[in-house]
C-alpha positions in Angstrom: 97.3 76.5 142.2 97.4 78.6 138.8 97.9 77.0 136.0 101.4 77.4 134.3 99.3 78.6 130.8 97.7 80.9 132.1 100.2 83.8 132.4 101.3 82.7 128.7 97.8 83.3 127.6 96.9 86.7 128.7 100.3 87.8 127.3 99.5 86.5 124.2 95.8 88.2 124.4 97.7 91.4 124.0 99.5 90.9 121.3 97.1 91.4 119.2 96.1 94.8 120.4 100.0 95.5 120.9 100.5 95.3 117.2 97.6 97.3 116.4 98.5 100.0 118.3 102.3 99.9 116.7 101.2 99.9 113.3 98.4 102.5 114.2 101.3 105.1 115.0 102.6 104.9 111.7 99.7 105.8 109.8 98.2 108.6 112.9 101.7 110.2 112.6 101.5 110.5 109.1 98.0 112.1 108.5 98.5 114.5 111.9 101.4 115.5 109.8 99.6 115.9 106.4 97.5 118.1 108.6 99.6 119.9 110.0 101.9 120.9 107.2 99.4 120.9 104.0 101.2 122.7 101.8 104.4 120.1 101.9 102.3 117.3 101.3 100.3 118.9 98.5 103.7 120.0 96.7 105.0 116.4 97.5 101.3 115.1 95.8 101.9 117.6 92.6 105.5 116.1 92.0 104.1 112.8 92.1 101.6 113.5 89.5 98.2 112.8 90.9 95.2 114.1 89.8 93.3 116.6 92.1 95.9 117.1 94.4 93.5 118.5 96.9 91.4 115.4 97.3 94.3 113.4 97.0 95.3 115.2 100.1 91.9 114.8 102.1 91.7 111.4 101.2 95.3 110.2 102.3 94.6 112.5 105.5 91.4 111.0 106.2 92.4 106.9 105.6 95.4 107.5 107.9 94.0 109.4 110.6 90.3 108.1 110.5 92.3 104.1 109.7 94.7 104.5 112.6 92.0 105.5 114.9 89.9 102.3 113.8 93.1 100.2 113.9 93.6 101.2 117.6 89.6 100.8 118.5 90.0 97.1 116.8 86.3 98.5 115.0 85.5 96.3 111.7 89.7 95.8 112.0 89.7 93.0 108.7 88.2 95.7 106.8 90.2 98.6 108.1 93.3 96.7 108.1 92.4 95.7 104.3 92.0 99.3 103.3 95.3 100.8 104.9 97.7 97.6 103.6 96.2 98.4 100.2 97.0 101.9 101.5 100.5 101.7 102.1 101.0 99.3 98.6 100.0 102.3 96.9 101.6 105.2 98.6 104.9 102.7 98.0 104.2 102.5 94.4 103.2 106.2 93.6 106.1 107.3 95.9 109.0 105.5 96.4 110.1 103.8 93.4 113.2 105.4 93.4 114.9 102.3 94.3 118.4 103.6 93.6 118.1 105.7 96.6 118.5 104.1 99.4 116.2 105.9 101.5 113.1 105.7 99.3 114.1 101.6 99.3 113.8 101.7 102.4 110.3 103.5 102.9 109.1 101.5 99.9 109.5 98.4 101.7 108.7 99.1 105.5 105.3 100.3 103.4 105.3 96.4 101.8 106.0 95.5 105.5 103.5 97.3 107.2 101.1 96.0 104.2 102.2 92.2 105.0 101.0 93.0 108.7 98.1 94.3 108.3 97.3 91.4 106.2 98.0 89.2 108.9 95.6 91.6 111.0 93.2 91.0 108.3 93.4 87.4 108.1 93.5 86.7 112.0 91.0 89.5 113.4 91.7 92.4 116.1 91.6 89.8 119.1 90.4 89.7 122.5 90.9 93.8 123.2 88.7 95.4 120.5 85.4 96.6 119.5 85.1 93.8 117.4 85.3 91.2 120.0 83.0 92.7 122.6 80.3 92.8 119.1 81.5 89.4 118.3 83.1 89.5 115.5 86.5 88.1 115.8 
């Protein structure tokens, strides 16, 4: 007879990847966009005041797409999930500190949000369904 637990378990192993592969969409989306459209995001970079708008551009494109894909792949995912939570504290501090507005409150804290998961990500590992696991380092 199976054990009561055991159903809980396996449900609970995919968590872990479940919320990786949520919080990977946000960040894929993003940069496919950024690709896709450059020009919007380089006039959106400009307004904002950045330096070298052009590798401010490549860079952003490269941590979401090239973080996502890590994210989902649970590769080095403390490290990754580091990188794009310090991401996201950025983007929502260069970008939407227009608190007044409603909508850029709102963006500026689902990017605090997505930051406080990812340092959950961070703290607890990718779990059982990632790279890291089958290389042993959860």
């Amino acid at each position: 007879m199976a054990s009561p637990i055991a159903p809980a378990a396996a449900v609970a192993a995919l968590l872990p990847v479940s919320g990786r592969l949520l919080m990977s969409a946000l960040f894929l989306v993003s940069g496919v966009g950024k690709l896709a459209a450059p020009e919007a995001t380089l006039a959106t970079i400009r307004a904002a005041g950045l330096p070298l708008p052009e590798v401010s551009f490549a860079a952003a494109a490269l941590v979401e797409v090239l973080g996502g894909l890590l994210l989902i792949l649970g590769y080095r995912t403390r490290l990754v999930a580091l990188g794009l939570a310090g991401f996201a504290v950025a983007t929502a501090l260069t970008f939407h500190t227009a608190l007044a507005d409603p909508n850029q409150m709102f963006h500026f804290l689902k990017n605090l949000a997505v930051a406080g998961g990812l340092l959950q990500v961070a703290a607890f590992g990718a779990g059982p369904f990632s790279l890291d696991a089958r290389q042993g380092r959860i």
